[in-house]
C-alpha positions as CSV (number, residue, x, y, z in Angstrom):
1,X,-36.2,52.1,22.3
2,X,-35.5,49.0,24.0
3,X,-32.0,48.4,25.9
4,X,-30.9,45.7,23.9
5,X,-30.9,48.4,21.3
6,X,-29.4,51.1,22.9
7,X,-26.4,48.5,23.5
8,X,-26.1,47.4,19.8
9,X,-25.3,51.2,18.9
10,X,-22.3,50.9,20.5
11,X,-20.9,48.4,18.8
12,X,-22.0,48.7,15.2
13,X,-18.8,51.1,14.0
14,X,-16.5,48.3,15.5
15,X,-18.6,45.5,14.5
16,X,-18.1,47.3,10.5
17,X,-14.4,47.7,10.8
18,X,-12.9,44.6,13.1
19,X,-15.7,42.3,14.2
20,X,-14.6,39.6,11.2
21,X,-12.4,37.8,12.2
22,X,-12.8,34.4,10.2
23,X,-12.0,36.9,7.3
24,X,-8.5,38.3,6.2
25,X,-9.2,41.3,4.6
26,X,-8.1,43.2,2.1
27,X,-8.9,47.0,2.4
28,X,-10.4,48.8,-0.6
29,X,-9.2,51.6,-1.7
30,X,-11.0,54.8,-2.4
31,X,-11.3,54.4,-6.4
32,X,-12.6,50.3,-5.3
33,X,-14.8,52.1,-3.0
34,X,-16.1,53.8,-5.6
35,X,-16.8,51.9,-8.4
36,X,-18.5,48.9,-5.9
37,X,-20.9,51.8,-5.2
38,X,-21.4,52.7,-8.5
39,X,-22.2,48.7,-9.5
40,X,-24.4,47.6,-6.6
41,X,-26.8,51.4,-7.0
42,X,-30.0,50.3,-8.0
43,X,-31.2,49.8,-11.4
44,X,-33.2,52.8,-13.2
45,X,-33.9,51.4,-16.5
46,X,-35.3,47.9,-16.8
47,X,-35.3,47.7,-21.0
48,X,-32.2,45.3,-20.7
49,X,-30.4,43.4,-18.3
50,X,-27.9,44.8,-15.8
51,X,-24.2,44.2,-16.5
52,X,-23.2,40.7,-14.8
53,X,-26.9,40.5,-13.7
54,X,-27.1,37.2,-15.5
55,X,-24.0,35.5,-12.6
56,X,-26.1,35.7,-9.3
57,X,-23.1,33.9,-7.5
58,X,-20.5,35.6,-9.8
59,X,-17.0,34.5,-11.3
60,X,-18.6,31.2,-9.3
61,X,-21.5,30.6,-10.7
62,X,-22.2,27.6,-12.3
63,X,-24.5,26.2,-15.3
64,X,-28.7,26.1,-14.9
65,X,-29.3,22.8,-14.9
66,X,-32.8,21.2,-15.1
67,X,-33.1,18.0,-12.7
68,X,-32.9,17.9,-8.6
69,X,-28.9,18.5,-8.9
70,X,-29.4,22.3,-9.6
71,X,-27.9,23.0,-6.0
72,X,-25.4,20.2,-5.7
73,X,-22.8,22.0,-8.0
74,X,-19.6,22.7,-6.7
75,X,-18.5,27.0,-7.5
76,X,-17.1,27.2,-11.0
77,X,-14.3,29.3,-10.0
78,X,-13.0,26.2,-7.4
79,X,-9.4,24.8,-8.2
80,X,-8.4,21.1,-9.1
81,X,-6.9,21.1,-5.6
82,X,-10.4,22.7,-4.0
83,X,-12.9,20.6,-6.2
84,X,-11.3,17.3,-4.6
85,X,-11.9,19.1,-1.4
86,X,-15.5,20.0,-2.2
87,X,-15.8,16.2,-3.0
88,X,-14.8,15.1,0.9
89,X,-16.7,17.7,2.1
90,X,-19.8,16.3,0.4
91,X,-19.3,12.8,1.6
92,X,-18.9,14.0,4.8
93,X,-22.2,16.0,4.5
94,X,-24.0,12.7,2.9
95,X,-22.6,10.7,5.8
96,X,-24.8,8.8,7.4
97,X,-23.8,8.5,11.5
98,X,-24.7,5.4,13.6
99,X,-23.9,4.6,17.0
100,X,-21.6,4.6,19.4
101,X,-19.6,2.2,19.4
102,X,-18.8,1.2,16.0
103,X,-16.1,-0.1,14.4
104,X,-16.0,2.8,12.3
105,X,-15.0,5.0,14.7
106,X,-14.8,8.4,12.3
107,X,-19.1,7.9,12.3
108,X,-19.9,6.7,15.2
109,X,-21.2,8.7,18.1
110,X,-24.7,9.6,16.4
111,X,-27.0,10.8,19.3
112,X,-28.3,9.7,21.9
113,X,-31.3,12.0,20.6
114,X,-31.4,13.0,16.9
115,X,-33.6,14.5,14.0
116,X,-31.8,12.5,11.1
117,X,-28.6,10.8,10.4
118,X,-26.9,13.1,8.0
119,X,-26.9,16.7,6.8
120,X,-28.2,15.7,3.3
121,X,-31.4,14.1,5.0
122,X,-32.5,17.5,5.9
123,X,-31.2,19.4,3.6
124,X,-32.6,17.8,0.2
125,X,-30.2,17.8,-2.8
126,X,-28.7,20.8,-0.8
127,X,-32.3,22.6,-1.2
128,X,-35.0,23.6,0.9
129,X,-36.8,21.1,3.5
130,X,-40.7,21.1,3.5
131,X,-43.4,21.1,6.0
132,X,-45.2,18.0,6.9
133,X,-47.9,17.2,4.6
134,X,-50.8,15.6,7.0
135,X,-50.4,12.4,8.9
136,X,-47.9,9.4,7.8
137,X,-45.1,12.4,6.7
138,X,-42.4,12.8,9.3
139,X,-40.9,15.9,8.6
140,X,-37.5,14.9,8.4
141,X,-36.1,17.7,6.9
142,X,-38.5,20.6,9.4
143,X,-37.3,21.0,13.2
144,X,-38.8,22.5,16.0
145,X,-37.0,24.8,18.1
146,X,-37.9,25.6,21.6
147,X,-37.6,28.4,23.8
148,X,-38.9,30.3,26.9
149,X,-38.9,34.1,26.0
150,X,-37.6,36.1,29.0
151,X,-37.5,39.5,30.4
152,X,-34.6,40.9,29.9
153,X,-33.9,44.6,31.5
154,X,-30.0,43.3,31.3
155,X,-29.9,43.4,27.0
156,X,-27.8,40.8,27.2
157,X,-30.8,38.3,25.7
158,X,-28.3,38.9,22.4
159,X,-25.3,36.3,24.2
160,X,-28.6,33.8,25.9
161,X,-31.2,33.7,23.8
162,X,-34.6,32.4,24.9
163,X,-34.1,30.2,27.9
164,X,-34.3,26.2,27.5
165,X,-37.3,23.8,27.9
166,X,-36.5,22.4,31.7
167,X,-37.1,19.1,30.1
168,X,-36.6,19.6,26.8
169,X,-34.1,22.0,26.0
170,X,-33.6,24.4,22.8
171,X,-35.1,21.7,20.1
172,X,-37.2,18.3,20.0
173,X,-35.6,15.5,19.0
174,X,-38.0,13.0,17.3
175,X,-35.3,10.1,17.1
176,X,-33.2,8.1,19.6
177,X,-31.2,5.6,19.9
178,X,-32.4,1.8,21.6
179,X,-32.8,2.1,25.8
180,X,-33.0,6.8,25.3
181,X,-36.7,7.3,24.5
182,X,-37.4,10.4,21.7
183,X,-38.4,13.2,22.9
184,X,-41.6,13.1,21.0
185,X,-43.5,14.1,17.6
186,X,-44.1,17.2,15.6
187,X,-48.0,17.3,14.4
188,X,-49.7,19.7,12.0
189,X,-53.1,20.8,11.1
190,X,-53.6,22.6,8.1
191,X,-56.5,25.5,8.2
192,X,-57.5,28.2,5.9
193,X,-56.4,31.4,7.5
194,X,-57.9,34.5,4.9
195,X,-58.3,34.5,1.3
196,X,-56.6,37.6,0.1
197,X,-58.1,39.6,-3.0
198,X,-56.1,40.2,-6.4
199,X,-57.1,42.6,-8.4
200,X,-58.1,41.2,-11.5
201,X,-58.5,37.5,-10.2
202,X,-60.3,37.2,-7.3
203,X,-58.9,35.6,-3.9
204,X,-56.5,33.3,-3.1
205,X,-56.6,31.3,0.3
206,X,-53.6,30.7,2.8
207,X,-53.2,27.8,4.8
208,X,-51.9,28.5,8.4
209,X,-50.1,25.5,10.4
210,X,-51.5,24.7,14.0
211,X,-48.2,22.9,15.3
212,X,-48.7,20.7,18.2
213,X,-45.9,18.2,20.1
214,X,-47.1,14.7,20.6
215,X,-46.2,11.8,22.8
216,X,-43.8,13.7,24.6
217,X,-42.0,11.6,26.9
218,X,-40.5,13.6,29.5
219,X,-43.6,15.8,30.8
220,X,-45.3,18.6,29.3
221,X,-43.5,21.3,28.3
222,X,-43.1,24.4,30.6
223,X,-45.8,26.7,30.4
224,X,-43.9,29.7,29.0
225,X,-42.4,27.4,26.4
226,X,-42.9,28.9,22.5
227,X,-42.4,26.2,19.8
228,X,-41.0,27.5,16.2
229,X,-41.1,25.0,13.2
230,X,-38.4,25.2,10.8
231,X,-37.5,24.2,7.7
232,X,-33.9,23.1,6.5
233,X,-32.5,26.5,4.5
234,X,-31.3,25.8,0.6
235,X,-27.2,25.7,0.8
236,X,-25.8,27.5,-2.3
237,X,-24.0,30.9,-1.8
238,X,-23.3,30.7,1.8
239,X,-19.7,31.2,1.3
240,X,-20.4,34.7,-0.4
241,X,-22.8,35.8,2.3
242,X,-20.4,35.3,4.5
243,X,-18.0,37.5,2.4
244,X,-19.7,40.2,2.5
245,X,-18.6,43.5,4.5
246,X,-20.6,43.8,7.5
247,X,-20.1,47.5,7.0
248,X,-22.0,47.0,3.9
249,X,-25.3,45.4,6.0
250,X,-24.9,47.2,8.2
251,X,-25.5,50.5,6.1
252,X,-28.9,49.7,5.2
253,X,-30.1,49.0,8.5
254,X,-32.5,51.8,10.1
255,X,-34.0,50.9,13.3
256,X,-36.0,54.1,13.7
257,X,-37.0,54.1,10.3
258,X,-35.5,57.6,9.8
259,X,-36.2,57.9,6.3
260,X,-40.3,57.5,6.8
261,X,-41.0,54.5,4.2
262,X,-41.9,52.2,6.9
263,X,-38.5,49.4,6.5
264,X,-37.1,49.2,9.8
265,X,-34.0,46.9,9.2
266,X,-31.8,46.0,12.0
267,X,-28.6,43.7,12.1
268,X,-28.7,40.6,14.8
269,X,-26.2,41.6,16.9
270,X,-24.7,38.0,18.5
271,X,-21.7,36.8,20.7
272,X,-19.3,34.2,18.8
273,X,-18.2,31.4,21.5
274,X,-15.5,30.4,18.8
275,X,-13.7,34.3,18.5
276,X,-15.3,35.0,22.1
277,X,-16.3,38.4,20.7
278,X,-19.6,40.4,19.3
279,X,-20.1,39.4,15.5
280,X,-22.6,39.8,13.4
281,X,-25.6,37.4,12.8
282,X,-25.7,36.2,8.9
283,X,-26.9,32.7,8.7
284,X,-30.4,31.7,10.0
285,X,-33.7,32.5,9.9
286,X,-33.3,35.3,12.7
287,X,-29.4,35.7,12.1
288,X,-28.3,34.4,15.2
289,X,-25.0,32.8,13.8
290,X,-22.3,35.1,12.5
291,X,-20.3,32.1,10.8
292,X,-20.6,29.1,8.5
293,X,-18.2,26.3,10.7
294,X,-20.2,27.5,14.2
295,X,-23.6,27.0,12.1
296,X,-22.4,23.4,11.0
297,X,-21.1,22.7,14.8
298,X,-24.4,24.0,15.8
299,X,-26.1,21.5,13.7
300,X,-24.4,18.5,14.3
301,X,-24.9,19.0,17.8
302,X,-28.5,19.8,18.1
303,X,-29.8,17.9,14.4
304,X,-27.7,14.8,15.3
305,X,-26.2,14.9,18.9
306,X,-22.7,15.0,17.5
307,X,-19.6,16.8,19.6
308,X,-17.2,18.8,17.1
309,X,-14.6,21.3,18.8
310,X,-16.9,24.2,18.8
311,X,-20.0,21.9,20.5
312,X,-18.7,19.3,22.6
313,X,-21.5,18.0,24.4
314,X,-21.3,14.3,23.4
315,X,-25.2,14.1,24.3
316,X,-26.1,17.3,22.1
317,X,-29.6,19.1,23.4
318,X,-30.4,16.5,26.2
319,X,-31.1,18.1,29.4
320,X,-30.2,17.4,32.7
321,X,-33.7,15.7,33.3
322,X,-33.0,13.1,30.5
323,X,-30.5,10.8,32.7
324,X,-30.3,7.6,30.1
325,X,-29.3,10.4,27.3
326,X,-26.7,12.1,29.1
327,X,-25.5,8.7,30.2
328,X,-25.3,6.8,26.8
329,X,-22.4,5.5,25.0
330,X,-20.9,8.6,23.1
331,X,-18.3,8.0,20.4
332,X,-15.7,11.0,21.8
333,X,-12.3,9.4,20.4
334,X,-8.8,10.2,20.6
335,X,-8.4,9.5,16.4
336,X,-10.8,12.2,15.8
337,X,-9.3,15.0,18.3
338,X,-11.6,13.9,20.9
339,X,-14.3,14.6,19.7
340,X,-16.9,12.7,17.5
341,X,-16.5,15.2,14.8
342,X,-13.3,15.8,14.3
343,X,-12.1,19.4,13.6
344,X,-10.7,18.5,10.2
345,X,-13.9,17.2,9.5
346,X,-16.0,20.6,10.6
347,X,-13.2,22.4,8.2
348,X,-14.4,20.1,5.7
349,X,-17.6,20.6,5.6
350,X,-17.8,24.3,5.9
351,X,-15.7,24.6,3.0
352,X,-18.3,22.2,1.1
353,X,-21.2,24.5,2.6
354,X,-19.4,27.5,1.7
355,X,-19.1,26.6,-2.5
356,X,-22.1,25.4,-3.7
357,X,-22.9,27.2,-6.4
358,X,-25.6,29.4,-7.3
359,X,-26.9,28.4,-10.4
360,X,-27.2,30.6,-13.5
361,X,-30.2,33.3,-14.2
362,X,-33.0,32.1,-16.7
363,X,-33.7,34.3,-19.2
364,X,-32.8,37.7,-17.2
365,X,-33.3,40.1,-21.0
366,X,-36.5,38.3,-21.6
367,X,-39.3,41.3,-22.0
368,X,-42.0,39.7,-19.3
369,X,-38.8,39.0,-16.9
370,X,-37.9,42.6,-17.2
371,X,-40.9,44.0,-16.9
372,X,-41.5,41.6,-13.6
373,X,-38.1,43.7,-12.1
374,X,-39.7,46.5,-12.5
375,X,-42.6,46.3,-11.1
376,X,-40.3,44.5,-8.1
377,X,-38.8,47.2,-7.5
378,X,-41.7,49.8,-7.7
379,X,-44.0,47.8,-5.1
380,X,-40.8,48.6,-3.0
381,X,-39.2,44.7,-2.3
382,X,-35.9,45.9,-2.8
383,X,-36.5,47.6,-0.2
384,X,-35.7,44.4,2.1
385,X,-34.8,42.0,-0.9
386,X,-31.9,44.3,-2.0
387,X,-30.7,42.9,-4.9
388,X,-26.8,43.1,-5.0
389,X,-23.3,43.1,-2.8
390,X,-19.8,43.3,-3.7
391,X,-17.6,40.9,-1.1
392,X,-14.6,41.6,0.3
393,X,-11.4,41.2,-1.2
394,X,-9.8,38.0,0.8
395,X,-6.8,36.8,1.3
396,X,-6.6,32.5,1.0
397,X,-10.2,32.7,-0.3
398,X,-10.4,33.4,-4.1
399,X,-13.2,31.8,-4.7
400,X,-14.7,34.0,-2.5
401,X,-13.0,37.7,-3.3
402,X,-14.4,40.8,-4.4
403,X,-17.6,38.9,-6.6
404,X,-20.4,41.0,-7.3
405,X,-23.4,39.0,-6.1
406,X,-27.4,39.0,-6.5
407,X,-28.6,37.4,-3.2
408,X,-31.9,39.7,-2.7
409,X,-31.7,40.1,0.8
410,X,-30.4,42.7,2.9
411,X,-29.7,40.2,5.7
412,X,-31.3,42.3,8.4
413,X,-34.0,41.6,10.5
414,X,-37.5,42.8,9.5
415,X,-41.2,42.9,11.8
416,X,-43.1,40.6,9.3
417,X,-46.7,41.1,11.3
418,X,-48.7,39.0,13.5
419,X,-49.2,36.9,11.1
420,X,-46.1,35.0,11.0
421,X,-44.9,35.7,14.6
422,X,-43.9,32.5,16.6
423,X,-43.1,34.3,19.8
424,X,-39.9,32.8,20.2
425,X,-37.0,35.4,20.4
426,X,-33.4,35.2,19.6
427,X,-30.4,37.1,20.2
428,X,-31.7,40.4,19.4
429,X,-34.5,39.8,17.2
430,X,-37.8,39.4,18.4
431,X,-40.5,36.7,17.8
432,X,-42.1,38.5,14.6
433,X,-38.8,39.7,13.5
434,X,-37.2,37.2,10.5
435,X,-33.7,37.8,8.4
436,X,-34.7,38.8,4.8
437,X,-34.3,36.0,3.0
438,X,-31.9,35.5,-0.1
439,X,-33.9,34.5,-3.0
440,X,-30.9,33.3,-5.8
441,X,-31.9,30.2,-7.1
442,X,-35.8,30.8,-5.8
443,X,-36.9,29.3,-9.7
444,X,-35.1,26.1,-8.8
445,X,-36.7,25.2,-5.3
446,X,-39.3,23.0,-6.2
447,X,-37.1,21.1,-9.3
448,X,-34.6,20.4,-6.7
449,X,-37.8,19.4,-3.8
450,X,-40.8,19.0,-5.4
451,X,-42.5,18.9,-1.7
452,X,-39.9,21.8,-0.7
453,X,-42.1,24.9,1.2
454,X,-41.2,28.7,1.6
455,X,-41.4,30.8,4.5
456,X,-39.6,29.9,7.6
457,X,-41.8,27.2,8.6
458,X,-43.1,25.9,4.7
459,X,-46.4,27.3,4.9
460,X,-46.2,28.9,1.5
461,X,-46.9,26.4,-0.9
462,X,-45.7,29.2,-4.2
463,X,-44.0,32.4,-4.4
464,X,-47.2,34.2,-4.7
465,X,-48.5,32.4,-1.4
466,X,-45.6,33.8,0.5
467,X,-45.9,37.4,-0.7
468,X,-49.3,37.7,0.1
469,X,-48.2,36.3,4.1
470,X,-45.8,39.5,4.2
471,X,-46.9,41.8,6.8
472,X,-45.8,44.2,8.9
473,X,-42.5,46.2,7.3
474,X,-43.8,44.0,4.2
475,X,-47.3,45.0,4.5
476,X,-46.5,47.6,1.7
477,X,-45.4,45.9,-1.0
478,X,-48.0,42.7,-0.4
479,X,-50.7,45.6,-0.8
480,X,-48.8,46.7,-4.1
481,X,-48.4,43.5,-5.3
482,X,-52.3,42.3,-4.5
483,X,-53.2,45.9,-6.3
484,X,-51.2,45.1,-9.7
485,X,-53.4,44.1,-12.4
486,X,-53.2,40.4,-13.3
487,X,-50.5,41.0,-16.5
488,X,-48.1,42.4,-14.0
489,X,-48.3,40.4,-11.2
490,X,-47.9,37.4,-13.4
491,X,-44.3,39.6,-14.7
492,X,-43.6,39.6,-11.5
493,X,-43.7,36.0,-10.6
494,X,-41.8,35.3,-14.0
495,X,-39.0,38.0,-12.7
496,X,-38.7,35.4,-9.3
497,X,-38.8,32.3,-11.3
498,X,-36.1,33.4,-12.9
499,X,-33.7,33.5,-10.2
């Protein structure tokens, strides 16, 4: 057992009962206790629908709608007061920062280095981003994290995560402003990995990326440095993930896989700089942020070079090596707290982030969709992809309090297999290790992004593209899936689209 393991132990019973504190909680009381365990046990009959199971986001959950808006939808359960709140939030979030200086001084300060101007460019229609197609696409809405993976006898990789680029720091900016040169380019070639047999069908090929950096114009990188492509996350039901007990994550995880059916979850155990205390990791595709307003500071800083209170480098992810960066014009300014993004304006748009809604389930009593859950939950991807919490009950958040939700996702991390490994740790969770992701609204992706990719890094071009890519702790239920003749794999499919 590694170290940084045999620290998180520790821990976890604290991290269960006190480690929230962004939340004011509302105990529940034995008979609560009871009946939340009694609604989230899994199903055992799939000839109808579960109660509620048609409300993914519940009491918030707003109408299916059929164009590229299906995201943008503010929580149905929001007040007057909060839906004109919502509204600010999402100009702020469209916003499109330019330099410093400007006369508008509340969106100015944009870079010196960015990836794009506003949150909406990466994060299309609030959906999911995509992977560059072939030359000519820019991949606005992917980035490319960097990192060199250390030793770490200490276990205290969980506060440090992999150690910056020398030149190039924790992510490549692409963009820059006049006199700062970009960092450089993100390239792709597209290969055929394997073709993996269905029963029934024959085989279906999988294309693997082979990411390289181009015209990078501050040396090479160092030569332990790991690149990881991303792709900008959907943003409905962030709000109720964060809701949700950490004691109740933090029961399913099993990092010795005591119970023998090979699912090893474990929690990302990370340090908050904004409550200076362990929390733990929900948001990201290795959990390594425990809370909504540090993942927007986070990405103004490193997506745009924007300071806010909980980031306030005015220069975001330039190093020390990139002099004309760190000594550009910034746009820190008394009027907005002295920062560039004010702290108003972070509350803003983590409230925004925090109630989009997730959009209404398609058909969940039709027979194939049934059938499809079923046969979900016997190849064992609920075993990851749990289907349902109950948040907390919250004081000053509603909109938020005691919902019974249908993420799918356990929000641990999970080995995933060689296959998908980047080699790039963080926090706790290692470089083939990736947070289960939610799959509410996974019908809707491509309405919403035609172009939009799954996987961390957009390689799966469908559904059935990123199943067969599981491996490792999902190597299981890929094999189960492959092995189902072609009736109820196609169920299957129609169960997800249905999200």
């Amino acid at each position: 057992m590694r170290i940084a393991v045999l620290l998180a132990l520790v821990p976890l019973a604290a991290l269960a009962q006190e480690a929230e504190p962004h939340l004011d909680v509302v105990p529940r009381t034995p008979a609560e206790a009871a009946r939340v365990a009694a609604v989230t046990a899994p199903a055992a009959a799939f000839d109808a629908p579960e109660r509620f199971e048609a409300n993914g986001g519940g009491a918030g959950t707003v109408r299916r709608r059929g164009d590229a808006q299906a995201f943008s939808l503010p929580q149905a359960n929001l007040s007057f007061e909060q839906e004109a709140e919502f509204a600010v939030g999402n100009g702020l979030f469209e916003r499109l920062w330019v330099a410093a200086p400007a006369s508008t001084i509340a969106s100015d300060g944009l870079g010196p280095m960015f990836n794009m101007r506003s949150c909406q460019d990466c994060h299309l229609k609030d959906g999911r981003g995509h992977a560059p197609a072939g030359p000519g696409d820019d991949a606005g809405s992917l980035v490319v994290r960097l990192g060199v993976p250390e030793p770490d006898p200490s276990g205290l990789s969980r506060y440090l995560g992999a150690g910056a680029d020398p030149a190039y720091g924790h992510q490549l900016s692409d963009r820059s402003l006049p006199g700062v040169p970009a960092e450089g380019r993100v390239a792709v070639e597209w290969e055929t990995a394997q073709s993996v047999p269905l029963a029934g069908t024959g085989p279906v090929p999988l294309r693997r990326p082979r990411w390289s950096l181009e015209g990078l114009a501050y040396g090479s990188l160092g030569p332990a440095t790991a690149i990881s492509p991303r792709v900008a996350p959907a943003m409905i039901g962030l709000g109720l993930v964060e809701a949700i007990p950490a004691a109740d994550i933090l029961a399913g995880a099993d990092p010795q896989d005591a119970d023998g059916d090979g699912i090893s979850g474990r929690p990302n155990v990370v340090w908050s700089p904004e409550y200076a205390t362990e929390m733990l990791g929900r948001f990201g595709v290795r959990a390594t942020t425990p809370t909504l307003r540090q993942q927007a500071a986070d990405a103004f800083n490193a997506d745009m070079g924007l300071a806010s209170p909980l980031r306030p480098d005015p220069w975001g992810d330039c190093t020390e090596a990139q002099s004309a960066c760190r000594a550009a014009f910034h746009g820190m300014d008394a009027a907005q707290g002295g920062f560039e993004v004010s702290g108003e304006a972070l509350d803003r748009v983590t409230f925004y982030s925090s109630t989009l809604g997730v959009p209404r389930r398609a058909a969940p009593g039709g027979a194939e969709v049934l059938a499809g859950k079923a046969a979900f939950m016997e190849a064992g991807c609920a075993s990851c992809h749990r289907p349902k919490f109950v948040t907390h009950r919250l004081r000053g958040r509603p909109e938020h309090s005691f919902q019974l939700i249908w993420p799918y996702s356990d929000f641990l991390l999970h080995d995933m297999g060689e296959g998908l490994a980047d080699g790039l740790p963080a926090g706790d969770a290692q470089g083939a290790e990736w947070r289960t992701a939610p799959l509410w609204g996974l019908g809707l992706v491509r309405q919403v992004s035609p172009e939009a990719g799954f996987l961390h890094d957009g390689r799966a071009r469908t559904p059935e593209e990123a199943i067969l890519w599981h491996g490792g702790e999902g190597a299981a239920a890929r094999d189960a899936y492959a092995a189902m003749p072609p009736g109820r794999r196609a169920a299957l499919l129609a169960f997800l689209e249905s999200l």
